[in-house]
N, C-alpha and C positions, 0 to 999 in steps of 0.2 A: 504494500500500500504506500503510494505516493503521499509525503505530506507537505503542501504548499507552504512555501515560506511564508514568513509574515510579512507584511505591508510596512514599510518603512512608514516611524510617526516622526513628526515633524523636528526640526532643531531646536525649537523651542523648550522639549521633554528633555532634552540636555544639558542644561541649565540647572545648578546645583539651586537656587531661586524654584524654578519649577518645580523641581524632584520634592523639595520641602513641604509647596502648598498641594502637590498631589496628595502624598501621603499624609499629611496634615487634615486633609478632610478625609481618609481614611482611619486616621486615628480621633478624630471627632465621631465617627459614624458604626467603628465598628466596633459592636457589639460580640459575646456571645463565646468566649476563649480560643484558642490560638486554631483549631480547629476551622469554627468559622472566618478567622483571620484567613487562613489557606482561602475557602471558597471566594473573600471577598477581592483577597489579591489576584487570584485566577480571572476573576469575572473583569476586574481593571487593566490586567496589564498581557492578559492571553488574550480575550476575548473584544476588549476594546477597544486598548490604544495599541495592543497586539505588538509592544516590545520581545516577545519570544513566544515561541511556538507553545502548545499543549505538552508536545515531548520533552525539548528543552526545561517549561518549567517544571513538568515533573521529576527530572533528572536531578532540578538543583534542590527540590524538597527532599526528594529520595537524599541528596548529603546531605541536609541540613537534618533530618530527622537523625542521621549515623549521631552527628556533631554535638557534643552534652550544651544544651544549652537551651533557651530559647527559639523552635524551630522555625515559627513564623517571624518573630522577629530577624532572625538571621538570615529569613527567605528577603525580608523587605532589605538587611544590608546589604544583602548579594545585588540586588535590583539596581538600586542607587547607585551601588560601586560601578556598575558594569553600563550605568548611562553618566556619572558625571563623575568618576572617578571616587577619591578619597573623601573629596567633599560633597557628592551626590551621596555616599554612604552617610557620611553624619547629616545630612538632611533629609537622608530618610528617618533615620533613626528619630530625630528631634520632634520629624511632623508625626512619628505614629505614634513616638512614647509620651513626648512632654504634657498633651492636653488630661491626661490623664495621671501624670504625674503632678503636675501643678493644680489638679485638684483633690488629690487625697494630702498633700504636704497643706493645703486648705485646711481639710478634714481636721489632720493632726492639730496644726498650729490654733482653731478654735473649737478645740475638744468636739465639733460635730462630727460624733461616732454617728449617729443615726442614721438608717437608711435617708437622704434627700429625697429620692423617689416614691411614689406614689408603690402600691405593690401591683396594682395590674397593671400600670407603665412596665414596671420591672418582669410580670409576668409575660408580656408582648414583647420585649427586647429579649428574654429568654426563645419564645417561638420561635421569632423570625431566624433565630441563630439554625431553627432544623432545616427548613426554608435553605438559606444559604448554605449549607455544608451537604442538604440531598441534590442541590442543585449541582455542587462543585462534583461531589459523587458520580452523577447519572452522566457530566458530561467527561471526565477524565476516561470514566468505563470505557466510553464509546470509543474511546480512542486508544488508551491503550489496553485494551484487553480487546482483540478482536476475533481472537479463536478459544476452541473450549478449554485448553490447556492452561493459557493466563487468564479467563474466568475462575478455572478451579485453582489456582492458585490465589485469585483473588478471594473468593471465596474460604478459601481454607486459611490464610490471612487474618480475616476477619475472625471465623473462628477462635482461632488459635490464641487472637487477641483480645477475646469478650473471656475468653475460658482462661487463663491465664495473666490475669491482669501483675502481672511484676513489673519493677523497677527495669530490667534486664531484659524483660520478653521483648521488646520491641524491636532494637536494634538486634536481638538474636534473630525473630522473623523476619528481617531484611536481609539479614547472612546467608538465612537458610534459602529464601526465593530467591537472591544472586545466585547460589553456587546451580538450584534447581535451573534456573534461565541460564546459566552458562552449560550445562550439559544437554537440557532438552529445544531450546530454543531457537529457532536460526532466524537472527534478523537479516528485514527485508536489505537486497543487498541494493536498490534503489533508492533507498530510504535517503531522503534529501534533510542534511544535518545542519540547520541553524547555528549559529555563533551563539555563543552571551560575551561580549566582548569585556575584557577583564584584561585590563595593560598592568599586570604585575608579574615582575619576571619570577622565576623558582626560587631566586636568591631571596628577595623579597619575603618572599611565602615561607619560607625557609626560616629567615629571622623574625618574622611572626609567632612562628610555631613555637620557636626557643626560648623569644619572649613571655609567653603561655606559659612554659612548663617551667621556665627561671619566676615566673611571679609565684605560682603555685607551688613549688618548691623550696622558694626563698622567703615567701612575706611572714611564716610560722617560725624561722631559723632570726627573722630581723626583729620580732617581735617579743622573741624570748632576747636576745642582746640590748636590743633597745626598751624598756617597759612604758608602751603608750597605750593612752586608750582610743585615740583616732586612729592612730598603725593599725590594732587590733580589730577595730572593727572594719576598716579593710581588707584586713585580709579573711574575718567570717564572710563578707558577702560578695568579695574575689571568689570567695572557695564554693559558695554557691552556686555563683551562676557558674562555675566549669565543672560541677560533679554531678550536673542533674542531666538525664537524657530525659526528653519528651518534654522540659519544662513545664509550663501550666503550673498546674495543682502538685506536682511531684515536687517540687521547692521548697513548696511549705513545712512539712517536717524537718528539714534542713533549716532553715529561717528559725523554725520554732525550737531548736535545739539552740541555733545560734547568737538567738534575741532573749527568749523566753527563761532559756533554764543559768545562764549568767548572770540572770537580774537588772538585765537592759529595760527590758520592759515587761510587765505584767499582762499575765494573760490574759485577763479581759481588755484590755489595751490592744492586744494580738488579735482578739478573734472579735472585735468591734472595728478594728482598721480592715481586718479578712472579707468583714460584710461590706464594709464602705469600699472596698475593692472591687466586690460582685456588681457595684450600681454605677461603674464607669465603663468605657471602652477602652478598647487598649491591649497592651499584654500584661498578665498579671505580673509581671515582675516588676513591676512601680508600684508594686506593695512593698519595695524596700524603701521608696522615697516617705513615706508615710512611716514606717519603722525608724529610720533615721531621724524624722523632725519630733515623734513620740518620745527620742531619750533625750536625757539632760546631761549634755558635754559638756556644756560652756559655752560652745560657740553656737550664736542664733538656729533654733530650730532648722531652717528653710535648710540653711548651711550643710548640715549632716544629712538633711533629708538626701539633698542634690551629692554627694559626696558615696550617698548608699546606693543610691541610682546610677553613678558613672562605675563605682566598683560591682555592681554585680553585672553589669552588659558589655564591662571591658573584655573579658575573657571571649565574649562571640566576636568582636570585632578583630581579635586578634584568629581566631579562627575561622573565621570567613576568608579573611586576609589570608591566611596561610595556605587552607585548602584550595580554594580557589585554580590559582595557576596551573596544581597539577590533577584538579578535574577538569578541566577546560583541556585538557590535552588526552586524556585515559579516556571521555566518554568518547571518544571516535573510533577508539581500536574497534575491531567487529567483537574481539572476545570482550570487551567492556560491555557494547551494546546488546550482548547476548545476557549479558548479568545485567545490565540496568532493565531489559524488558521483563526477566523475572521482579524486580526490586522491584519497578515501577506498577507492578499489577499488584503487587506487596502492599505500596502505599494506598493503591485504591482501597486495599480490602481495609487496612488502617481504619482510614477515613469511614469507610464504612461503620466499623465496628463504632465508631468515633460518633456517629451519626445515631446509633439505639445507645449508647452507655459512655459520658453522661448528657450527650446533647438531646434525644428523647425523651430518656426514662424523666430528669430533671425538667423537664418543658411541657411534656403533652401529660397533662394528667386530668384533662374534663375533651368533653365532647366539646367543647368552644374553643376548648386553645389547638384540638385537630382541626378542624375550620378555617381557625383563622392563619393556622401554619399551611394549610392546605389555597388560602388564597394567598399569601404570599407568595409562593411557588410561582403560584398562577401568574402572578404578576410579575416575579422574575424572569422563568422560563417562557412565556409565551407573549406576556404584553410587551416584556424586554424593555420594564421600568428599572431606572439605574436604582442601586442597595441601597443608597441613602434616603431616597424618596420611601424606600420600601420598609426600613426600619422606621423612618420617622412615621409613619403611616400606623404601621404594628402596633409601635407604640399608645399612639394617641386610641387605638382600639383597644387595646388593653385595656388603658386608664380608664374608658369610657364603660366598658364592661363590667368593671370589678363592682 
């Protein structure tokens, strides 16, 4: 199967200026955890402005799921980097994290722990997230799974990942469908391969990676020589954001070990910033900026909030940077694309699984909110209204519901 390139979008999207206010209004809009984050980015930048093919972007989620970290967010620094360079990447990063980090460092600084939102606002921003991630679902499928062999692996994926929920099963199920698509798989040898263009040499990518494992290695070694308590709490939420795979919700016991049982912050403190977490968009790891401006250092809340915030995201940008160069060269070999088409049918089943447990189970729980997930759909897939109209809409049904 031939797959047509994509549509060159204009010079404009190149602009580290633009790259900001794109994602800027993707992190104002989107709702729903890193999951639905994936469908929202696909629907903007596959399917829209069509900066890289359906393949391509699933190749670069397939690494970003391997990569401990934040997957959607590392999906948006890959984006950025590969249209406006190093500074397209931090303005990605700034438009889809800060709106949502400058309002839980909000949150913290005047104690409104309280949900802000209404609960059926809350319970429509929930739905629409099924909405978005069955849409991202139904249309990856079509494209990479196109015989019954990466069906059933998509399928057994899913599986494997509703029945098995571990810290480890993930990246283990990506192993396992590479090695199965490197042995049964023969990609198409027409298959027309997109760039993501990424101007970082190996050397580059190389001193990136050393930097990663010299911070992670070193900050625990600096911090027993040196006794600080700003050092220290950089290097707990360093050591976060680089030992969690799947991100999301898997942090949080890390966070809570690291905030909670030190005496940084009390747990009702913890699981009142947890909820004011749940009532933003964004990716949940600006629940570290919200933990930072919760303790008392010394220096102005806002300060540590923003200090908890650049140490736990440093470690993707350092691994984005690193991997990068030398995926941009391994997904072309045929034996690569033989393992990414298993992998890539991997992620669909993911996503799937991702789709009933916890984007379902947690959304659809009255015959009203199937409904109304069911005209969202409608409206994304077939009236082919943009996400933001479609969440702001969900919303205000919700609220009107409850």
């Amino acid at each position: 199967m031939t797959q047509a390139a994509p549509a060159r979008s204009s010079d404009t999207d190149r602009s580290p200026w633009s790259v900001f206010l794109i994602f800027l209004r993707l992190g104002l809009t989107s709702f729903g955890g890193p999951v639905a984050h994936l469908g929202y980015f696909r629907e903007e930048f596959v399917v829209r402005r069509r900066w890289l093919a359906e393949r391509s972007y699933a190749d670069l989620v397939a690494l970003c799921q391997f990569l401990p970290g934040p997957a959607s967010s590392q999906v948006g620094l890959a984006l950025g980097l590969s249209r406006a360079g190093y500074r397209g990447a931090l303005a990605a990063w700034a438009g889809f994290t800060l709106p949502s980090a400058l309002v839980l460092i909000l949150f913290a600084s005047s104690l409104a722990y309280q949900n802000s939102l209404n609960a059926g606002m809350l319970e429509g921003l929930k739905v629409v997230a099924v909405a978005v991630v069955a849409q991202a679902v139904w249309g990856m499928a079509r494209t990479l799974c196109p015989d019954r062999l990466r069906i059933t692996l998509m399928a057994s994926s899913a599986i494997a990942a509703l029945l098995l929920p571990f810290i480890w099963s993930q990246p283990l199920i990506l192993l396992i469908a590479g090695l199965l698509g490197l042995l049964l798989v023969s990609p198409d040898t027409d298959e027309q391969q997109d760039e993501l263009p990424v101007h970082i040499t190996r050397r580059t990518g190389s001193m990136a990676l050393a930097l990663f494992f010299l911070l992670l290695l070193g900050l625990p070694l600096l911090v027993t020589l040196i006794p600080s308590q700003m050092l220290a709490l950089v290097d707990s939420f360093y050591r976060a954001g680089s030992l969690v795979f799947g991100g999301g919700h898997v942090v949080l016991p890390l966070l809570e070990a690291e905030t909670v049982q030190p005496g940084w912050v009390d747990i009702d403190t913890f699981l009142a910033g947890y909820g004011a977490t749940q009532a933003v968009p964004g990716p949940l790891f600006t629940f570290s900026a919200f933990l930072g401006t919760a303790m008392d250092f010394g220096p102005p809340g806002w300060v540590t909030g923003l200090i908890c915030l650049l140490a736990i995201f440093l470690p993707s940008f350092l691994l984005v940077i690193g991997a990068l160069p030398f995926w941009a060269q391994l997904r072309h070999s045929p034996r690569t694309r033989a393992a990414l088409a298993g992998i890539n049918a991997a992620v669909v089943g993911l996503l799937l699984a991702a789709l009933y447990q916890p984007v379902w189970t947690s959304a659809i729980t009255t015959p009203q909110s199937f409904a109304l997930a069911l005209a969202a759909l409608v409206a994304l897939v077939f009236w082919k209204l943009p996400p933001w109209l479609v969440v702001l809409a969900t919303a205000v049904l919700g609220w009107l519901s409850a």
